[in-house]
One Martini backbone bead per residue (centre of mass of N, CA, C, O) as a GRO file, in nm:
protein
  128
    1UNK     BB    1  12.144   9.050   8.270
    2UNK     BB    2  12.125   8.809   8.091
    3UNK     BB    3  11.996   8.609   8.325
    4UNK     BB    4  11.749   8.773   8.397
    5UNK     BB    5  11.619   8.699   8.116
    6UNK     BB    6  11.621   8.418   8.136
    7UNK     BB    7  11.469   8.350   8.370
    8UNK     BB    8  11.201   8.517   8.270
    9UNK     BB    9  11.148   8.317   8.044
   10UNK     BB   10  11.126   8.072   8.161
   11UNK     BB   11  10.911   8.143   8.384
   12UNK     BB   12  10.704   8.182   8.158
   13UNK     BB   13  10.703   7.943   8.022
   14UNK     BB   14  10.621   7.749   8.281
   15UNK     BB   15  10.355   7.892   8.344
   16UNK     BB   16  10.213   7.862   8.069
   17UNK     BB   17  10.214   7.525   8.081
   18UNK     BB   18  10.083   7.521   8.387
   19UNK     BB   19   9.835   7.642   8.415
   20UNK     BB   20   9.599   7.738   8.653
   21UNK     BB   21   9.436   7.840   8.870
   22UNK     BB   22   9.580   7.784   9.096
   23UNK     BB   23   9.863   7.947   8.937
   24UNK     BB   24   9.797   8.294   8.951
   25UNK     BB   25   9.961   8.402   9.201
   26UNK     BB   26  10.243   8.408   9.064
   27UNK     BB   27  10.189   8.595   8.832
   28UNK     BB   28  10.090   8.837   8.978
   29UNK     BB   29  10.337   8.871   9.169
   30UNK     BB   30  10.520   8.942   8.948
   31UNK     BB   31  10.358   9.196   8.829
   32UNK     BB   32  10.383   9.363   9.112
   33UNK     BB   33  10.763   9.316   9.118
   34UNK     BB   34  10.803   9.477   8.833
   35UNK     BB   35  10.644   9.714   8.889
   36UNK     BB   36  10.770   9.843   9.126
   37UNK     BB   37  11.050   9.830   8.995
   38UNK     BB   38  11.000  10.046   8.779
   39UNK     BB   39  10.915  10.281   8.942
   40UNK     BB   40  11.145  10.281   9.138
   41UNK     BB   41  11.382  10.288   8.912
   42UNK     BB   42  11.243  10.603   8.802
   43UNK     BB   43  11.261  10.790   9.056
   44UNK     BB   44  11.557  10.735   9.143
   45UNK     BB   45  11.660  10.841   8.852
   46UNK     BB   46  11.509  11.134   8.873
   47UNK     BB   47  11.633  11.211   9.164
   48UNK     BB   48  11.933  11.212   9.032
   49UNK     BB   49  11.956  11.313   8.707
   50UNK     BB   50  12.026  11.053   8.530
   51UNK     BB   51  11.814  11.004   8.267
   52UNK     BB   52  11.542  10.944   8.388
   53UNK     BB   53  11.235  10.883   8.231
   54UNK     BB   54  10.865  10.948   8.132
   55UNK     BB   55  10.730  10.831   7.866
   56UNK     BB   56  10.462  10.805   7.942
   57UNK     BB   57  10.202  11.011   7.858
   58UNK     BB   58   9.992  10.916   8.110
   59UNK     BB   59  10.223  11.034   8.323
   60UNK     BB   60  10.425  11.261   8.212
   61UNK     BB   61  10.231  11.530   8.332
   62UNK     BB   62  10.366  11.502   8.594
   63UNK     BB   63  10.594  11.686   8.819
   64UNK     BB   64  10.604  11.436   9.021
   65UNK     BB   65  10.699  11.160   9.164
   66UNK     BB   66  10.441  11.132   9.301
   67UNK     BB   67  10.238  11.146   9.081
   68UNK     BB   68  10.362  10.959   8.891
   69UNK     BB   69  10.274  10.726   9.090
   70UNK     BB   70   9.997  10.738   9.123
   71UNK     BB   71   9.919  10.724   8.834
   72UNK     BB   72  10.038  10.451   8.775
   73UNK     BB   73   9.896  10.280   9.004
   74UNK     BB   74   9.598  10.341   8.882
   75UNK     BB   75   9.690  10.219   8.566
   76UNK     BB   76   9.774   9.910   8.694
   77UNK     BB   77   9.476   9.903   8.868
   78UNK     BB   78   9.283   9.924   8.592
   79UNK     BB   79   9.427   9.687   8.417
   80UNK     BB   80   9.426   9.429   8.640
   81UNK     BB   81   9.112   9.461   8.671
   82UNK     BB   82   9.028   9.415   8.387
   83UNK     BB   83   9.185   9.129   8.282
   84UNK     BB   84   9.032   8.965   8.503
   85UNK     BB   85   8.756   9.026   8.415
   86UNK     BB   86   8.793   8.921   8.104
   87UNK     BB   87   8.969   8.634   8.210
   88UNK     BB   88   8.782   8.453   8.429
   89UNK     BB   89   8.783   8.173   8.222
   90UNK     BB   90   9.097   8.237   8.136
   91UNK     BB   91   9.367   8.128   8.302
   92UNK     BB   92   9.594   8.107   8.100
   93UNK     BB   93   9.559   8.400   7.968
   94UNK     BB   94   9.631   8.525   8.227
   95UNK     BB   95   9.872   8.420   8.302
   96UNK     BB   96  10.000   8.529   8.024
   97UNK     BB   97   9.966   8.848   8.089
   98UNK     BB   98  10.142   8.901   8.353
   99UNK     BB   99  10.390   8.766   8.235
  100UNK     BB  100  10.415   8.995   8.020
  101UNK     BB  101  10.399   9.219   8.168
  102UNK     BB  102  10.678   9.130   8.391
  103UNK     BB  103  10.852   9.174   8.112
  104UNK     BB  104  10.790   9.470   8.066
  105UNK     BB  105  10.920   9.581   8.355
  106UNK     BB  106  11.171   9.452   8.350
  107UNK     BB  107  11.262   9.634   8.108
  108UNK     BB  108  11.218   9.905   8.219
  109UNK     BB  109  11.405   9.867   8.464
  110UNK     BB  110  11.657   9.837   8.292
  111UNK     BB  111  11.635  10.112   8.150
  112UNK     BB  112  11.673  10.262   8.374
  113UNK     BB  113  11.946  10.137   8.507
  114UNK     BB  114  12.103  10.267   8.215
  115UNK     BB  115  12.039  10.559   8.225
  116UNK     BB  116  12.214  10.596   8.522
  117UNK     BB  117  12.454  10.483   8.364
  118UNK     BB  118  12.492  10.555   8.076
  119UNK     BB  119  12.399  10.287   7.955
  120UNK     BB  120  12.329  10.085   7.679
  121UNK     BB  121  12.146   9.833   7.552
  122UNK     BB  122  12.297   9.596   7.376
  123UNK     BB  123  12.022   9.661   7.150
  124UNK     BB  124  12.123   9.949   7.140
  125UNK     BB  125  12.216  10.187   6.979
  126UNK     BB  126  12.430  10.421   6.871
  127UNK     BB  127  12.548  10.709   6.824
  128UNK     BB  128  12.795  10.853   6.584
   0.00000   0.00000   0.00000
């Protein structure tokens, strides 16, 4: 698990300094392989009953599987298109907002891989 946390932090650091209009494919890439994995892995969390849960109060309304990826599919295809247009003059802000993005995303389905395994991550602390 830390090697996938040190991978994705190298890969930040290295893309936002070479950042350039032709390299925004490979951020954007990056943040729809996040967005994918951390749904998959809410899902199947949800689906097996095993500790997975939708925290996120705009979508945590939805009382099926479905509704959850709909609502969520929604709300991250009209916040990276509004981000997009938002930051069409600047590259580098674009391209460092995307892998923002795909480590928060990164981040949260590793958490949700955690709560199936029933196993705390390294820095979230236990209850005595």
């Amino acid at each position: 698990m830390n090697r996938l946390f040190f991978a994705v932090a190298l890969t930040f650091t290295s893309f936002v300094a070479n950042a350039h209009a032709q390299s925004l494919r490979m951020p954007k890439m990056l943040f729809i392989a996040a967005s994918a994995t951390d749904a998959t892995t809410m899902v199947v969390g949800i689906g097996r009953g095993k500790g997975a849960r939708e925290d996120d109060p705009l979508i945590a309304w939805a009382d099926s599987r479905t509704g959850i990826i709909a609502a969520g599919t929604g709300i991250e295809t009209l916040g990276a298109l509004s981000w997009m247009k938002a930051t069409k003059n600047h590259p580098k802000l674009q391209a460092a907002g995307f892998l923002i993005g795909a480590g928060l995303h990164g981040f949260f389905a590793a958490r949700n891989i955690a709560r199936m395994n029933q196993r705390p991550l390294a820095f979230q602390r236990t209850s005595p």
